[in-house]
N, C-alpha and C positions, 0 to 999 in steps of 0.2 A: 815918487810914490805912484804904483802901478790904479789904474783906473777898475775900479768893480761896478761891472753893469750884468743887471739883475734882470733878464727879457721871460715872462710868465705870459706861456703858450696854451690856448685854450679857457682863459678867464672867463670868456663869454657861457661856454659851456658851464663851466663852474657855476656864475653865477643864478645860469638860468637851474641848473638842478636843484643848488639851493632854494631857489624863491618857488620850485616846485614841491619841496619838501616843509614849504612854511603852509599848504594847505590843511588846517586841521577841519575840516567839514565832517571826514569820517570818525576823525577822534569824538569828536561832538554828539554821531550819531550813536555811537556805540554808549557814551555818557549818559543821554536822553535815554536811549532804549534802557541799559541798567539801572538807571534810577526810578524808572516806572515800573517796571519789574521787582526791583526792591519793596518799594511802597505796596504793590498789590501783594507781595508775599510777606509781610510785615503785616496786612491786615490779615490774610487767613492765616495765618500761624497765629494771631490772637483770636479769630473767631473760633478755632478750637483748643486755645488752652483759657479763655474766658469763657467758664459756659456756667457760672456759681448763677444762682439765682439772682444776685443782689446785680448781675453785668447787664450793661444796659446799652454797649456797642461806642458810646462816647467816646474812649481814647481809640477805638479803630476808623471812625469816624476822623477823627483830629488829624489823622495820619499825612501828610505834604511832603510833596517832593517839589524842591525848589531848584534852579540853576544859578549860579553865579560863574567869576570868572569867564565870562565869556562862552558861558554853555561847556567848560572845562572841568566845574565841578559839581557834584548834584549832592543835595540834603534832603536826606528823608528821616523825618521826624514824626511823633507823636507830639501834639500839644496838650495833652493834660496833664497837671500840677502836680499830679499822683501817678506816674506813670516810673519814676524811678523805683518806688514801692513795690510794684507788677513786677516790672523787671529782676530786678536787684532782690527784692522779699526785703523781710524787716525780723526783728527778733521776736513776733507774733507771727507773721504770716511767711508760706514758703518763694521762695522765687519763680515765676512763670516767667520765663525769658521768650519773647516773640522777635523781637528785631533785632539781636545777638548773633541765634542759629537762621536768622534768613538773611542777614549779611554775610555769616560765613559761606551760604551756601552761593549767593548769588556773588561775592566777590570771585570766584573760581569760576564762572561764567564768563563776565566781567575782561580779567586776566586774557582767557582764551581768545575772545574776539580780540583783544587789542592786541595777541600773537598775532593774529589770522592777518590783519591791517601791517604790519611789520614784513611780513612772508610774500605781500605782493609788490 
């Protein structure tokens, strides 16, 4: 039975491209940058569709952008109680959607730069 030998030319190179492709710093940056971006257009898109008398800036206030995963994913949230209500509306009141249309807006920014990081 003939002998099969397997000689892989170049591993070194291989490997070092790989462990060059494990730097996510700029994925990170781009995460951080969108998610603060988020949060601050998530608060002006409620400072002008909350303008009723009875608003009093709390849930724009409440608004957090947090990181987890290693700075891989970002959460941007409103913390008040009543904030599906605003959003979403109820079968009394109409829906004022703030963080909906500035996700949609901002995730197409988002998308872009993490071409642009791909393209170098």
């Amino acid at each position: 039975m003939p002998k099969v030998k397997i000689e892989l030319k170049g591993i070194e190179t291989l490997q070092r491209e790989i462990e060059s492709q494990k730097n996510l710093a700029p994925v990170k940056e781009v995460v951080a940058k969108h998610g603060a971006l988020l949060r601050k257009r998530t608060q002006a898109e409620m400072g002008a569709a909350y303008v009723r008398g009875y608003s009093t800036g709390a849930t724009s206030r409440s608004v957090t952008d947090t990181y987890t995963n290693g700075g891989l994913t970002a959460i941007v949230a409103p913390h008040t109680e009543y904030f599906a209500y605003l959003e979403y509306g109820t079968r009394f009141m109409d829906a004022k959607p703030t963080l909906t249309p500035a996700f949609n807006y901002q995730k197409i920014q988002f998308i872009n730069d993490l071409r642009k990081l791909t393209k170098k």
